[in-house]
N, C-alpha and C positions, 0 to 999 in steps of 0.2 A: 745329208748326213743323218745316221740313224741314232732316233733318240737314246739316249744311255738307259740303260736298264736298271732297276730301283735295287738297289739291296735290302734283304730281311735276313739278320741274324738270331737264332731262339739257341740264348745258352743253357746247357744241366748237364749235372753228374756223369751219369751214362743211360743209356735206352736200356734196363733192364722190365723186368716183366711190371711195372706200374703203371696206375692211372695218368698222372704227370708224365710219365715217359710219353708213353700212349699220345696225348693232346698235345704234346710238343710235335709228335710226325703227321698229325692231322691237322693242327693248324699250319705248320709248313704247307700241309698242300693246299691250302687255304690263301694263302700268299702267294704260292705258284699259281691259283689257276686266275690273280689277280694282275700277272704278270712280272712279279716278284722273282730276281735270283736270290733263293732258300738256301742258308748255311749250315747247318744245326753244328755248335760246337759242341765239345764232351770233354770230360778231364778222367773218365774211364772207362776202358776197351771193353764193358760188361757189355755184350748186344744179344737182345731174348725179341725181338720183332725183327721182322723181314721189312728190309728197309727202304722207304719210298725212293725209287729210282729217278723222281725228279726233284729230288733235293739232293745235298752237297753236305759233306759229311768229312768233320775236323776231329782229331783225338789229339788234346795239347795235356800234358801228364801234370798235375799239379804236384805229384808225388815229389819227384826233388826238392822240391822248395821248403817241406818238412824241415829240411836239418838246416834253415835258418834259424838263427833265433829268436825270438819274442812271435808270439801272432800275428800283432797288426802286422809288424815288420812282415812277416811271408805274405802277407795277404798286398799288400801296397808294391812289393817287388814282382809279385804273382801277374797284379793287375796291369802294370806297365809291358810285363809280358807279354800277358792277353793282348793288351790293346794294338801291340806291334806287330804281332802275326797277322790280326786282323785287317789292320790297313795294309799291311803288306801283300798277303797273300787273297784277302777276301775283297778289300776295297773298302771306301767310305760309306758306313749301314743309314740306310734312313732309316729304320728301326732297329732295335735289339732288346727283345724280350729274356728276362734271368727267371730261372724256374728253381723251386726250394732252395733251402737256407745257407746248404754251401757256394752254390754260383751267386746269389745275393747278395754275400760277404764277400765275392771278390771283385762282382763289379759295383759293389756301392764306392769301389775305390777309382774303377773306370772312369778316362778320361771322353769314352766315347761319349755322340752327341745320342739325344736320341731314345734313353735306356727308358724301360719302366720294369719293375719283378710283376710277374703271376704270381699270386700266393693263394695256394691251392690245399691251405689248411688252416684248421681254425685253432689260432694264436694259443689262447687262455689253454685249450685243450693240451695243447703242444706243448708249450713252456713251462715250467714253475715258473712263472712273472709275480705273484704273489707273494710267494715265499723267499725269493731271489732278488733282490734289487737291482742286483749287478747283469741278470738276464734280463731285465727288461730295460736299462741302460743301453745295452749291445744291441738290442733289438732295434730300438728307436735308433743309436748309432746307425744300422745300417740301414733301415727303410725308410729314411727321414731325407735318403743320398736322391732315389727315383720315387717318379709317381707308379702306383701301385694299382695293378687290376688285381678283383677278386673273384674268383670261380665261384662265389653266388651270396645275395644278400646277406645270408647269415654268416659268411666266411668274412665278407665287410663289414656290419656291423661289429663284431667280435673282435677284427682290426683296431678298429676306432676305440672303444670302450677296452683295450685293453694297453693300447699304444699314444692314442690322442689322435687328434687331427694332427698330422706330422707332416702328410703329404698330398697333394690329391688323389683321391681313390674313386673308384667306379667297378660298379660288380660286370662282369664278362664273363659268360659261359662257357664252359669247354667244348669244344666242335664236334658234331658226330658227320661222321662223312657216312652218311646212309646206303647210297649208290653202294661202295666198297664193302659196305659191311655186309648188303644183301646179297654181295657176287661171293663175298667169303664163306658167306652162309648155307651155299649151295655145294661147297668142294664134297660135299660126301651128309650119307646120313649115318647119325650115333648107332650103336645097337643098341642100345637101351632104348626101352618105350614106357611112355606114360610115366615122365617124372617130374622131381623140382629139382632146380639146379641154384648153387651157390659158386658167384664166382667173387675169387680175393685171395691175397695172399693170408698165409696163417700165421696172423699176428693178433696181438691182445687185439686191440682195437674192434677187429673184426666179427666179435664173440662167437665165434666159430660153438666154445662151449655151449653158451645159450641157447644157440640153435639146436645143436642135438641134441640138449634135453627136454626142449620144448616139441622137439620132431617125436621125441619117445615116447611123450605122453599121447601124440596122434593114433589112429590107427593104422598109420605107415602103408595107407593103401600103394600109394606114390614111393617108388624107390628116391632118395636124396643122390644127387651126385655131388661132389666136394671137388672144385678145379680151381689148382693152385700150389703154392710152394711157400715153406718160410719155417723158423724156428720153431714154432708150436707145433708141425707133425708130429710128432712123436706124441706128446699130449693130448691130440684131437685124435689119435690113433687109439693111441686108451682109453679112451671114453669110450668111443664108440665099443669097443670089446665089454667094455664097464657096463655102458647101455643094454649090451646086448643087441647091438645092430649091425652085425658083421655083415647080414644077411637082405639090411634094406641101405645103407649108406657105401659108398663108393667113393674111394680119393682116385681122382684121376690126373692127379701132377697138374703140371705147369702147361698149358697146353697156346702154342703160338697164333693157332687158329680158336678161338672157343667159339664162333657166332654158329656154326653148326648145333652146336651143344644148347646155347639159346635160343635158337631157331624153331628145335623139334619139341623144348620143355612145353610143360605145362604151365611151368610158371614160372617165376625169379622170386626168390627170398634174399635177403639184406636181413641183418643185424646189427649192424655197426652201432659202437657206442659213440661213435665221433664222424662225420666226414668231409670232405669241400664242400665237391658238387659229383657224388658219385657216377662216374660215365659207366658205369654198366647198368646204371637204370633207363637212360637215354637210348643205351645199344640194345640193350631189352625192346624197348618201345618203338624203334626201328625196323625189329623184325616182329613186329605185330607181337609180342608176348610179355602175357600179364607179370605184373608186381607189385609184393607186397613187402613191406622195409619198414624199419623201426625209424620212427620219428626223431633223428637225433639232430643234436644242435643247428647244423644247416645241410640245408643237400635237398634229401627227399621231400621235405614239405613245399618246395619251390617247383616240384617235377611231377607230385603226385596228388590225387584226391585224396580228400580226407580218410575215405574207406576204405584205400590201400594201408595205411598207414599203425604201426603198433607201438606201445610205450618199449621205451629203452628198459634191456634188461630184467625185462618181466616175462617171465618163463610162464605162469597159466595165460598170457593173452597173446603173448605171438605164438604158444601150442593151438587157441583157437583159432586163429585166423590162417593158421598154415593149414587146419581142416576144412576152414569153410572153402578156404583157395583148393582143396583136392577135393571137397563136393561139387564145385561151381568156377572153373579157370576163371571164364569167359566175364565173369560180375568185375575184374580186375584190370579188365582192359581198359589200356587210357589211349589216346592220341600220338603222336609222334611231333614238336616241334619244331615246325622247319626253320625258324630263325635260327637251328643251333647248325646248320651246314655250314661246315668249312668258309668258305667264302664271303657268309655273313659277317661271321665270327671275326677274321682277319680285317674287314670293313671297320666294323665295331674300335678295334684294336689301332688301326690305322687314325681313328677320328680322333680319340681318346690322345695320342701321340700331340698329334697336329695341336689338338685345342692346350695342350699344356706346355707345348715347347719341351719336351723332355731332354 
């Protein structure tokens, strides 16, 4: 008789163009090549990745459940849902990893065995927990249900000092599948030559502004290219006209493939005023290309040298270090981390399970 085959469930929102999305389909294949059958469930039809063919793919609508009344209530009715389809249709999970705030809230009500959340942002950033009493009530209410992995020291630290010890926690990286991202990186080359590339959606967070006017003050030997999508276009559009850089910066939308675009820069620039553990510094570093990123709360200081690195929101010191990086790429180059493949990663994730009985 053949032995049963293990199940790994990783629930979230939808696979839209994000970091979180992102590391939910590369840690599945991280499970798959462990011998895992990989469910990914979603409670929205948004899909912006091409989707790994050896994983198993659920859209359960959480939208109806809206016109109940009260919250808990939708959420604990929601949850017996979940949990039914799942043994029904998916089977008994030896693991089920929950990814950001809304899947978190519906299975800290799960009866599954097994659960732990990702938490792939840093809390205090996130939350008014200071100024709200009643958000950091809810918080602790729902992360206090599983044990918690953190996408990187400072994303756990900031956990703990903002939540308490609630539950057990343990920092765990997000996975780059290198192999994959070096075969993606070959489908074509850019037209553009000899540039810096930003990749992130256009939200505050990402100070898209900071960067361009720290890029203005450079001698813009290096065109900037801008890849990505989100509410603040139009605003980083007019700056740039503002700046007077019609002519050295480039938006180039949302693009499904970017490792091409990584591949051939010069370099990678980060601004972020907050992040986990940003995976485009890792996918950077996989295809041998330099970076340089603002120091912010967690993420980049766990990935990078010090000499990579710039103060948050300081517009004369990341305009110098974005010139020295287009006098000199190469001083920027760092290593690649093989402990962060796929495979590790899900290892990691697996032990963490086992040793807390989740």
């Amino acid at each position: 008789m053949s032995q049963q085959k293990k199940i790994a469930v990783l629930v979230i929102n939808c696979l839209q163009g994000g970091g979180a999305e992102r590391s939910v389909l590369t840690l599945g294949q991280g499970f798959y090549e462990l011998g895992y059958e990989v469910h990914i469930v979603r409670f929205k039809p948004l899909v912006e990745y091409d989707l790994n063919p050896n994983l198993n793919y659920h859209l359960i609508r959480f939208k109806p459940y809206k016109l109940i009344p009260g919250e808990l209530r939708r959420y604990k009715i929601f949850a017996r849902v979940l949990d039914k389809y799942i043994l029904s249709n998916i089977g008994h999970p030896d693991i089920v990893l929950s990814n950001l705030r809304h899947p978190d809230t519906i299975m800290s009500y799960s009866k599954l065995p097994n659960i732990a959340n990702i938490n792939h942002n840093t809390i205090s950033l996130q939350y008014d927990i200071n100024g709200d009493k009643n958000v950091k009530k809810r918080l602790i209410e729902i992360y206090s249900s599983h044990p918690c992995v953190n996408v990187s020291n400072g994303v756990k630290n900031d956990f703990i000092n903002s939540l308490g010890e609630i539950t057990p926690t343990i920092t765990i990286n997000n996975p780059i599948d290198r192999s994959e991202i070096q075969k993606l990186a070959d489908a074509f080359v850019p037209e553009y030559k000899n540039y810096i590339i930003h990749v992130g959606s256009f939200k505050e967070v990402k100070r898209h502004d900071i960067l361009l006017k720290a890029y203005a003050k450079t001698n813009k030997s290096m065109p900037l290219l801008l890849l990505g999508q989100g509410k603040r276009k139009d605003d980083i559009n007019k700056l740039i006209h503002d700046l007077d850089l019609t002519e050295n910066v480039f938006l180039l939308g949302f693009k499904k493939n970017v490792y091409p675009y990584i591949k051939h820069a010069k370099f990678k620039v980060l601004t972020s005023s907050r992040e986990g553990l940003p995976m485009v510094i890792s996918e950077a570093l996989a295809l041998g290309t330099p970076v340089i990123s603002t120091d912010c709360q967690s993420g980049p200081r766990e990935m990078l040298p010090e000499r990579n690195l710039m103060p948050v929101n300081d517009i004369e010191a990341i305009s110098k270090k974005i010139s020295e990086a287009m006098e000199d790429p190469k001083q920027f180059s760092s290593p690649f981390d093989t402990s962060l493949l796929p495979i590790e990663i899900a290892k990691k994730h697996i032990d963490f399970i086992q040793r807390n009985d989740a």
